[in-house]
VOGU-3710 file (C-alpha; in Angstrom, 3 decimals, decimal comma):
1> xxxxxxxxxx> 142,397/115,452/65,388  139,832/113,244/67,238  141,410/110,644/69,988  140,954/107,123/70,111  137,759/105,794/71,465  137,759/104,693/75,526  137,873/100,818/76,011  134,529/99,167/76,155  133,168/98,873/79,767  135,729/100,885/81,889
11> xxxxxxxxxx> 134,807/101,973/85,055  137,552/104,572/85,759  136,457/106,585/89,348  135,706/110,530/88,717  138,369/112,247/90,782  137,219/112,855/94,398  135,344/116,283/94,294  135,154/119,273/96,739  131,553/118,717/98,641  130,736/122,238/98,593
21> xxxxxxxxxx> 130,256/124,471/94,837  131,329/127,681/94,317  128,732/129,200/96,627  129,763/126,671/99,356  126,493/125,339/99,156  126,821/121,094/99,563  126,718/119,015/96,794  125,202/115,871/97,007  127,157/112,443/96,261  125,167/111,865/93,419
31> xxxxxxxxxx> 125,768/114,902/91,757  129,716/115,384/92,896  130,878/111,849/91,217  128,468/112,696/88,491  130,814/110,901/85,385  132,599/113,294/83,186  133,732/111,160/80,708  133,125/108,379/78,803  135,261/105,949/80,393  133,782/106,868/83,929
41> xxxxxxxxxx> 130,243/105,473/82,748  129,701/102,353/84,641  128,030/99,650/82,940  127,336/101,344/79,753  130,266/100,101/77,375  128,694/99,381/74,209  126,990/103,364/74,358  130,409/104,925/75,491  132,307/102,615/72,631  129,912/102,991/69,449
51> xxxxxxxxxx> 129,556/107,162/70,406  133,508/107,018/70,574  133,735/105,920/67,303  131,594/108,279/65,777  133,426/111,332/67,152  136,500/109,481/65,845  135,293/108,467/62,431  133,369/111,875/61,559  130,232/110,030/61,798  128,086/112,209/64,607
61> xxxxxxxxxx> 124,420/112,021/63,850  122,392/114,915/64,469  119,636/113,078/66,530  120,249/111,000/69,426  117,779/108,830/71,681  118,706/107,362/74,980  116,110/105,334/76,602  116,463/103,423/79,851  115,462/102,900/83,483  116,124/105,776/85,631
71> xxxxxxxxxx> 119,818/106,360/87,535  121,761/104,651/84,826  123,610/107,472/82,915  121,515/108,827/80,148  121,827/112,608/80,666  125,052/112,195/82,051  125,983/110,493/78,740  124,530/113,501/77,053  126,294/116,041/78,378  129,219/114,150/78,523
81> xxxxxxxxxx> 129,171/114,058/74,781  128,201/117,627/74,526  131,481/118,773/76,048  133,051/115,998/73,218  131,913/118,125/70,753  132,357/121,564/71,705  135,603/120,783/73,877  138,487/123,425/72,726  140,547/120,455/72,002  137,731/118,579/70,218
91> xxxxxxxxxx> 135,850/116,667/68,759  137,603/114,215/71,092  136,546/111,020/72,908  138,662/112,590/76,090  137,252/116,081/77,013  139,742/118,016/78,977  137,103/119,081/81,765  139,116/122,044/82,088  138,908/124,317/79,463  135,407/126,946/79,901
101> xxxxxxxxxx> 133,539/125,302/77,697  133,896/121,846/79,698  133,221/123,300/83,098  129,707/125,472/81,754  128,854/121,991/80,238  129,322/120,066/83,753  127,409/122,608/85,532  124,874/123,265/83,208  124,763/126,785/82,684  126,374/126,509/78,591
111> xxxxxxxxxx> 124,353/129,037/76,642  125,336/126,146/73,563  123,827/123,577/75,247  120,230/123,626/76,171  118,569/121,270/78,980  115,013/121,277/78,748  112,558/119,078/81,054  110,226/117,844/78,306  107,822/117,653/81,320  107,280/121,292/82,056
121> xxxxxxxxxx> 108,170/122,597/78,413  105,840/120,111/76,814  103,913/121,900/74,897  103,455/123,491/71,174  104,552/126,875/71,883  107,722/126,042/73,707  108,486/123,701/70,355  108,240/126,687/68,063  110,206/129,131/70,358  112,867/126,276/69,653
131> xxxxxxxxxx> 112,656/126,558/65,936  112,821/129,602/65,815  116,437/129,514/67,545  117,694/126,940/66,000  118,955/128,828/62,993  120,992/131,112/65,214  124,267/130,100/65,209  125,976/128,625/68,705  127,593/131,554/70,164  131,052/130,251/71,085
141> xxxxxxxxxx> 130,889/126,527/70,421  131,600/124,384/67,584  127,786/122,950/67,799  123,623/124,480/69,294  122,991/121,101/71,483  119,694/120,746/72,672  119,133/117,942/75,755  115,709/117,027/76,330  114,786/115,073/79,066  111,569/112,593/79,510
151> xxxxxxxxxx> 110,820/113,929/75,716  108,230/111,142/75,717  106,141/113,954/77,934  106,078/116,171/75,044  102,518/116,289/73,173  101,731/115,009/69,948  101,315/118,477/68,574  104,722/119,515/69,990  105,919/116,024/68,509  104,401/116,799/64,714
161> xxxxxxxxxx> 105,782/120,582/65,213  109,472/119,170/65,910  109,311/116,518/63,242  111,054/118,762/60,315  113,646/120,115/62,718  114,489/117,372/63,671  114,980/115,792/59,912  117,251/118,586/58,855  118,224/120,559/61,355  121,296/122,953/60,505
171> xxxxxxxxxx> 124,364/122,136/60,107  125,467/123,200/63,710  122,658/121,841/65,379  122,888/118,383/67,780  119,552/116,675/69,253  119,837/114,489/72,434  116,442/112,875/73,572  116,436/111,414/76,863  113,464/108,910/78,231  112,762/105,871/80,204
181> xxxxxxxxxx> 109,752/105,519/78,339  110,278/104,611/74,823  107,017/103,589/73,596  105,252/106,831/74,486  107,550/108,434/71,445  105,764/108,528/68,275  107,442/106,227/65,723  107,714/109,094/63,092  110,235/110,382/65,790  111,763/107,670/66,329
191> xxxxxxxxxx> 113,068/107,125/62,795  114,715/110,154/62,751  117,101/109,392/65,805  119,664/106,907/66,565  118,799/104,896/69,612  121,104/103,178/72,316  119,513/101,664/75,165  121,093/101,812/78,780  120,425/98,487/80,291  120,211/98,087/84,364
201> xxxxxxxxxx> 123,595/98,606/86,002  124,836/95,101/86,933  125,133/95,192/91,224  128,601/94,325/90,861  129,144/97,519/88,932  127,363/99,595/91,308  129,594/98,127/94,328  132,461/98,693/93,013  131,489/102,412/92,485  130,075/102,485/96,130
211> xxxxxxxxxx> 133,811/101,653/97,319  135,801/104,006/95,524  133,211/106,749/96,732  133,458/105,526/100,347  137,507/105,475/100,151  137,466/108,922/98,333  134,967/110,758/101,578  137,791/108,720/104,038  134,715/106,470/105,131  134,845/102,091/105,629
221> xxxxxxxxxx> 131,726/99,773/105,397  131,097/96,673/105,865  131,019/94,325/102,407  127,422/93,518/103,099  126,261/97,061/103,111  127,912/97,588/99,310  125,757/94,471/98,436  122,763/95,521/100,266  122,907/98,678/98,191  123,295/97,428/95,434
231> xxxxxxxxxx> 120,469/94,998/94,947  118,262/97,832/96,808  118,668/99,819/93,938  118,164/97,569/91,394  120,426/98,779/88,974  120,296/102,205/89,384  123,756/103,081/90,071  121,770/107,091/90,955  119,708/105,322/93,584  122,100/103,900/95,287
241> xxxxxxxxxx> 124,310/106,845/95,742  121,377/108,903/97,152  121,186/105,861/99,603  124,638/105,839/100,246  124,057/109,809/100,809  121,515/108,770/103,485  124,231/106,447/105,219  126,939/109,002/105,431  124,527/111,363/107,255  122,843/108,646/109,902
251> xxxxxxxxxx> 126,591/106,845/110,534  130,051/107,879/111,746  133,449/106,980/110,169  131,907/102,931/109,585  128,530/101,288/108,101  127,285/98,275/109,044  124,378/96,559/107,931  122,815/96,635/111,124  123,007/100,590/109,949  121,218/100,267/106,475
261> xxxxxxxxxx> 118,274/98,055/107,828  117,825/100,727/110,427  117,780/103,644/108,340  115,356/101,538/105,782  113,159/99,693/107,693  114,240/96,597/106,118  114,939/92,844/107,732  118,116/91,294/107,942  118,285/88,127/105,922  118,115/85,760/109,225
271> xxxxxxxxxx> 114,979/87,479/110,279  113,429/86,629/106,980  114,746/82,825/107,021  113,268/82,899/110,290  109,698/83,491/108,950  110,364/81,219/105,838  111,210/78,769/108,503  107,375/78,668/110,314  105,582/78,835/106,948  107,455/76,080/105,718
281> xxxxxxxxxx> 106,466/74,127/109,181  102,603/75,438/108,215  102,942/77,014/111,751  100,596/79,957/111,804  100,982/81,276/115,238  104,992/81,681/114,571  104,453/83,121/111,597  102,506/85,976/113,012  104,619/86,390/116,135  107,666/86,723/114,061
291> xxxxxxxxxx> 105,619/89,878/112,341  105,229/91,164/115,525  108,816/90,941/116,301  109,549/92,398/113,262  107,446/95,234/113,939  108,620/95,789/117,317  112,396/95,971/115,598  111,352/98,808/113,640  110,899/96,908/110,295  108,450/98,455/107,629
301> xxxxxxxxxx> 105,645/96,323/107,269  105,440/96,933/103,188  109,226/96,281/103,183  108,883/93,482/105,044  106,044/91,924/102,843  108,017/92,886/99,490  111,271/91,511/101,167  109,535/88,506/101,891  107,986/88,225/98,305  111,590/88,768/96,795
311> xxxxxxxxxx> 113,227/86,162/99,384  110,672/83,209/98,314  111,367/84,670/94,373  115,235/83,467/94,724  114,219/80,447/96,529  112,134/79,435/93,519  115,162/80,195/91,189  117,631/78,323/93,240  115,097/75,091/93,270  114,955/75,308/89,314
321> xxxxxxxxxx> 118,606/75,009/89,343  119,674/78,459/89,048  123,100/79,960/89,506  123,817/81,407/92,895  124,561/84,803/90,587  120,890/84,663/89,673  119,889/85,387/93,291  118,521/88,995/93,206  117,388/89,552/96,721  119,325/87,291/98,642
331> xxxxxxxxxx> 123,521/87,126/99,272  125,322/84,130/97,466  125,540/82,935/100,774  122,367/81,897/101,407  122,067/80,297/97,890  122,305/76,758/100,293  119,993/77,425/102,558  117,325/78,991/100,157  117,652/75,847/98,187  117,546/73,435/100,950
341> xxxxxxxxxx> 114,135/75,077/102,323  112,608/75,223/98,504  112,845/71,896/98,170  111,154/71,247/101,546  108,205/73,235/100,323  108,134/71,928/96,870  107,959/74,202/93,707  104,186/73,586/93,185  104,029/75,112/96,761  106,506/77,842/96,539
351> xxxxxxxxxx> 104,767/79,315/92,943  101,661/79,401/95,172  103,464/81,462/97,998  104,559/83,331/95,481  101,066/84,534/93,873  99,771/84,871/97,217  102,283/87,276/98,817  101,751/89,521/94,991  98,618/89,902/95,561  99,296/91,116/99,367
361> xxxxxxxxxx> 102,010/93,342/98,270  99,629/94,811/95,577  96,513/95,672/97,674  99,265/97,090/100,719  99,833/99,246/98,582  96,522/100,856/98,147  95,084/100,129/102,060  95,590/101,628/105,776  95,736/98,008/106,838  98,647/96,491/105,553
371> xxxxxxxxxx> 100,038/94,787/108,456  96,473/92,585/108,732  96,702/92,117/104,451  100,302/91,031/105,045  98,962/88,354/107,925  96,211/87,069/106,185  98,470/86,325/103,347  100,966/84,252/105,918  97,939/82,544/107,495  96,762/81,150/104,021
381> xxxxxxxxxx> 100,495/80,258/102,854  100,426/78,024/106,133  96,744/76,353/104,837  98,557/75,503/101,287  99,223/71,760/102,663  95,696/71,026/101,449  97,136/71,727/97,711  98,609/67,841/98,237  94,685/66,795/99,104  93,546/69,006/96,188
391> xxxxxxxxxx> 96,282/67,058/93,466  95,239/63,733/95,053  91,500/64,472/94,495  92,646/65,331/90,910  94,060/62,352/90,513  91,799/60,305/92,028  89,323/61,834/89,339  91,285/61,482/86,433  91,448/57,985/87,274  87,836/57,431/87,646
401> xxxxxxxxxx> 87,823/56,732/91,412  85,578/58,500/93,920  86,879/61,558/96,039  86,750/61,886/99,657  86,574/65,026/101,328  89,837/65,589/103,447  89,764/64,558/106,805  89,821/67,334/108,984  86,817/68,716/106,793  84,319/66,123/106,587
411> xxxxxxxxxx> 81,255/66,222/108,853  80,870/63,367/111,005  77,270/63,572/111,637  76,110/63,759/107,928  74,797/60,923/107,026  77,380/59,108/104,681  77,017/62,618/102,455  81,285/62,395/101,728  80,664/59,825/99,072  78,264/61,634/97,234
421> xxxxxxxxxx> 79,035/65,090/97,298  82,786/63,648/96,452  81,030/62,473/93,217  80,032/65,795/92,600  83,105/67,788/92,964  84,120/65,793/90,125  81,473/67,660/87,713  82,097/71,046/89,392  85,832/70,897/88,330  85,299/69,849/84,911
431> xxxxxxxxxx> 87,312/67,045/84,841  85,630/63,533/83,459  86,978/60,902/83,422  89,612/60,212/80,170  88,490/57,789/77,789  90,223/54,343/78,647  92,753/52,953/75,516  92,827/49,657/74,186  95,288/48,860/76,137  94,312/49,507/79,694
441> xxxxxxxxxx> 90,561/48,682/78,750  91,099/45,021/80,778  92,393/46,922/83,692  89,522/49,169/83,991  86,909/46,161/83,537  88,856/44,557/86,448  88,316/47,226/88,363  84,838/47,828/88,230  83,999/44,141/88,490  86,763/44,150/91,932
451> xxxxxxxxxx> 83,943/47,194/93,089  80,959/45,065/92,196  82,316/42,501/94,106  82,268/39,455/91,804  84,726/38,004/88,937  83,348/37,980/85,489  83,685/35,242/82,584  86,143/36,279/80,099  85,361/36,521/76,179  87,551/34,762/73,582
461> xxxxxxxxxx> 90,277/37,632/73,411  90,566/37,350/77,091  88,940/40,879/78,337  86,269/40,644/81,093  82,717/40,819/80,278  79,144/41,067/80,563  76,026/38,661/79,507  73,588/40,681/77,997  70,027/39,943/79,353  67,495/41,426/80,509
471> xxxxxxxxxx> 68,521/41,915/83,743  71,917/43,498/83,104  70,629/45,568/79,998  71,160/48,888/81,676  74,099/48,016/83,736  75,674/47,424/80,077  74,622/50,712/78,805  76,032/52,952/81,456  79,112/51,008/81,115  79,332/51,657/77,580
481> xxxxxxxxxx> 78,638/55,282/77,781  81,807/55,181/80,360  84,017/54,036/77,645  82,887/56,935/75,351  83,296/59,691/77,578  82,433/62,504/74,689  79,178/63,889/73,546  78,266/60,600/72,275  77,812/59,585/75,846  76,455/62,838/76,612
491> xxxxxxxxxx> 73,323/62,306/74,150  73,307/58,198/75,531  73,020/59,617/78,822  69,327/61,310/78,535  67,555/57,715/78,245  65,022/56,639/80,107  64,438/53,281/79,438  67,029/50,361/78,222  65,930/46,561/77,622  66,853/43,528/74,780
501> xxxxxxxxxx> 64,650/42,429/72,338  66,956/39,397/71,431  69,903/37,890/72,364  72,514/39,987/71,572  70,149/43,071/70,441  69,724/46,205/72,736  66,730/48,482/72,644  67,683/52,006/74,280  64,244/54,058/74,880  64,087/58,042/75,382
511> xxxxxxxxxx> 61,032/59,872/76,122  59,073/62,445/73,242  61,249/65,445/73,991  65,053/63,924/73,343  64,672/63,380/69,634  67,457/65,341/68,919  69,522/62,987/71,068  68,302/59,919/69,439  68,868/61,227/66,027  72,001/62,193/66,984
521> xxxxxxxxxx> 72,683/58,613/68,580  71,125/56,897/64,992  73,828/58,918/62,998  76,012/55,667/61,325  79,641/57,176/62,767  78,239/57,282/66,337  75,861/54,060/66,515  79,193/52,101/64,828  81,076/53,812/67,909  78,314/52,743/70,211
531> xxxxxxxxxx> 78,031/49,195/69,107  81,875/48,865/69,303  81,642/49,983/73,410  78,865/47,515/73,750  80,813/44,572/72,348  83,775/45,961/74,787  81,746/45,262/77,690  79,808/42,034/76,696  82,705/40,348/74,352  80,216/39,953/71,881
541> xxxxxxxxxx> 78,717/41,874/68,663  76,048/43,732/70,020  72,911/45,570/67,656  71,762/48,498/69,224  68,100/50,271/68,101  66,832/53,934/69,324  63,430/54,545/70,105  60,720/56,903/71,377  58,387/56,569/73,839  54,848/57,350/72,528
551> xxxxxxxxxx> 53,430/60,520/74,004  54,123/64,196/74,994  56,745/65,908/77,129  54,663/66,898/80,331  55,583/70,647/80,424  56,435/71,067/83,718  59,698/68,780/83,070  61,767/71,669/81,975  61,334/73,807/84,861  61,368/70,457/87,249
561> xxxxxxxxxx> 65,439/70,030/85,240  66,492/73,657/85,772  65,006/73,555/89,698  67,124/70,486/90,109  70,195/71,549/88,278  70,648/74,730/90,688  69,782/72,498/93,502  72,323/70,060/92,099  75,214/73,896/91,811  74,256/74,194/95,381
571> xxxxxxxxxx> 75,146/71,375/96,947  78,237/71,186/94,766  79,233/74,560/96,510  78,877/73,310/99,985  81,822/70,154/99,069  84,221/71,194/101,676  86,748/70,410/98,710  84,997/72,468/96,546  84,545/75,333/99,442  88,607/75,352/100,295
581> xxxxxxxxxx> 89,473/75,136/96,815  87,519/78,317/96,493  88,716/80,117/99,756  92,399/79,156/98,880  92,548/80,674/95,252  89,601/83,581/95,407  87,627/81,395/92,861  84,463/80,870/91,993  82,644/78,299/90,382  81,668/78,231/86,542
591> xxxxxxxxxx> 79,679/75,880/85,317  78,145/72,490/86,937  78,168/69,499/84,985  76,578/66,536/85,691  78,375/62,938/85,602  78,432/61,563/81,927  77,739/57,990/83,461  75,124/58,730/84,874  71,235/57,977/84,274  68,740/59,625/82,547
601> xxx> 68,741/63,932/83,142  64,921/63,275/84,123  66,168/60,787/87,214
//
């Protein structure tokens, strides 16, 4: 009769084992507190509680697939329900581990229970020698198992030759499919097992195991070593045994952390608050001695980089408002001081940092010169102050306001070029100038008349405005086409010639070759639209005509327009703002447009 099912999520310690095997040969940690049942899986309750209940309730499929990261019990799982099955006193949820069938099981040497590496028996032909067994019954044991590791290796041909098999296998015959790569498995496989997914061991799992395998080998460590372990591996509780194997060879009877950075290359925390510290200060020079201290100390250069990445990863979390729990690189400790310095450097700031150490990490990994990659990144996380000059520029040209250049970039001996070129960053990034709303349209008239340096009458509603004569004609058009701001303006903005044939009537002139612009202009929906931004500006119903100017388009014009648009690119390009904007986020410039308010493309 089948036992009761363990209780979900128990983390029972195997038994301290002998470190030699039968041939005295050592056995690693890893291997000797391998779990050997199902309630010494750590972190795996929901697998170890719904395959309990199946051996209790009868209900034991004949295809299993575990899929998960690597380290976090899926062929330990396997065989640990292998030995369920075929156990003398089974099925039962609590193999006895002692009886022959148990021990063959554990070792791996059960001629019942087949492990194959789906990476080296991959192919077709090893498929069909399996076929052909499976009809031979197991030769001692209640059920044929067959384990197969990283099955997602196995070929599509092997895949389609094991689909039937694996449908309706005999009666005695158990599959267990092991993988950390799920979506490599056809689907037509996949429908024929039953899946459970190992997620990451949580680190406070994986500590916990670290301690009863340090009191069981009559060895202390120090509580920040367990936790350093533990987030190393990130939730592989097989990874950080073989690094607690490493330990127990490199220290004596006691580990400190001093002993894990050592034997990793890693920094201790301080060192990388340290660094933190002089990038947050924008203080280049510090920032690369500390490297070279670092260095000098022994510290891995690529560790140090991806430490550095993961350190400024918790600092964003802890400046969102996260839980000290939700620190995955850093002690709970720190949680204060990560979130103090975050909110020094601003999120905007630390996101940046963020992308910019990424991409370091990720070409490190593929150069000879990673400690120069890895200072090149700190130099330009110490240049990201200019991101505040960069938003104000924005700003400045979402408002409609002129950019400077910042000061420690503009060139004193052009000859007042800032203003200008200012303009033109505006085009180069795209961003015009948003349409002004009823409501703000008084603001924006006192504004401009403020800049032109004289107060204007005001209409009956009480909004600032313009007398339309002949002498202010044009002045009134651009300032019209301002308050459009979409291709309406666009199309307005290719005349050459603006003047009034009455009071109160405006006569807007384009040369032969924009007819498509003025018929575009004539449509009712956009002259109405006009005619409304006119009476804006002059507080008075305005009529607006669209005409042609009598004669041909002279055919050099369109090469004389393309020479000075890339004349126009280049000396957007040489903006410092433009030229830091590219050097600080490896862009490159699109497309140039030209400012909607301005005259005529021919001037």
């Amino acid at each position: 009769m089948a036992d009761a099912p363990p209780p979900v999520g128990s983390t029972v310690s195997s038994p301290p084992a002998d470190a030699a095997d039968a041939t005295g040969e050592y056995v690693v940690v890893a291997r000797r507190y391998r779990p050997q049942t199902f309630t010494d899986l750590v972190g795996q309750g929901q697998v170890t509680q719904a395959l309990g209940n199946a051996i209790t309730t009868n209900r034991v499929g004949h295809a299993y697939l575990f899929t998960g990261a690597r380290g976090v019990g899926k062929t330990s799982t396997a065989r640990i329900l292998a030995k369920a099955l075929n156990c003398v006193a089974g099925p039962t949820t609590t193999p006895c581990n002692a009886c022959d069938a148990c021990q063959s099981i554990a070792r791996g040497e059960d001629v019942d229970v087949l492990e194959i590496d789906g990476a080296s028996n991959r192919g077709i032909d090893e498929i069909r020698q399996l076929r052909s067994n499976v009809n031979i019954r197991p030769s001692r044991s209640r059920f044929k198992i067959y384990i197969i590791d990283e099955v997602h290796m196995l070929t599509t041909a092997a895949f389609n030759a094991l689909l039937k098999t694996l449908e309706e296998p005999p009666e005695h015959v158990k599959f267990v499919f092991c993988t950390t790569d799920p979506e490599k498995i056809p689907i037509t496989v996949l429908s024929r097992c039953q899946r459970f997914d190992f997620p990451p061991v949580e680190a406070e799992a994986i500590v916990e195991r670290l301690r009863d395998i340090l009191a069981a080998e009559g060895m202390t460590a120090d509580e920040e070593v367990l936790q350093l372990l533990a987030r190393r591996a990130a939730g592989s509780m097989r990874d950080s045994q073989s690094l607690l194997e490493q330990l127990l060879s490199f220290c004596d009877q006691h580990v400190t952390a001093a002993d894990v950075h050592a034997m990793l290359g890693t920094a201790p925390a301080g060192r990388l608050a340290e660094l933190a510290k002089h990038l947050i200060a924008r203080d280049a020079a510090a920032a690369l001695a500390a490297v070279e201290t670092a260095v000098g100390e022994g510290i891995d250069v690529g560790q140090f980089a991806e430490q550095l990445l993961g350190y400024f990863r918790d600092m964003m979390a802890a400046v969102v408002g996260c839980e000290p729990d939700l620190m995955l690189h850093s002690a709970a400790a720190d949680y204060p001081d990560l979130r103090a310095a975050g909110e020094q450097l601003g999120l905007p700031s630390i996101l940046a940092v963020v992308q910019i150490l990424d991409q370091a990490v990720t070409k490190m990994r593929q150069s000879t010169h990673v400690r120069t990659l890895l200072e090149v990144a700190l130099v330009q996380i110490t240049s990201l102050a200019e991101l505040d000059e960069l938003a104000a520029v924005v700003q400045q040209l979402r408002s409609g306001a002129m950019p400077t250049a910042p000061a420690g970039q503009r060139n004193p001996g052009a000859r007042t070029a800032g203003a200008p070129e200012a303009r033109r960053t505006s085009t180069a990034g795209s961003v015009p100038p948003p349409p002004p709303q009823a409501s703000d349209a008084p603001d924006q008239k006192k504004t401009r008349s403020a800049a032109e340096g004289g107060d204007r009458p005001r209409a009956a509603n009480g909004q600032n405005c313009v007398k339309l004569d002949a002498s202010s004609a044009e002045s009134v058009w651009k300032e019209a086409l301002a308050l459009l701001g979409d291709m309406t303006a666009d199309y307005g903005g290719f005349y050459d010639s603006v003047a009034t044939s009455a009071p109160n009537n405006l006569v807007v002139r384009f040369q032969a070759g924009y007819t498509l612009q003025k018929e575009s202009l004539e449509r009712p929906e956009r002259k109405n639209r006009v005619e409304q931004a006119l009476a804006e500006v002059t507080g008075q119903p305005v009529h607006v005509q669209f005409e042609l100017l009598p004669g041909e388009v002279a055919p050099t014009k369109k090469t004389n327009s393309a020479s000075s648009l890339r004349q126009f690119r280049r000396d957007i390009e040489k903006h410092p703002m433009v030229h830091a904007a590219i050097e600080l986020f490896d862009a490159e410039i699109d497309r140039v447009d030209r400012p909607r308010s301005s005259g005529p493309a021919s001037r």
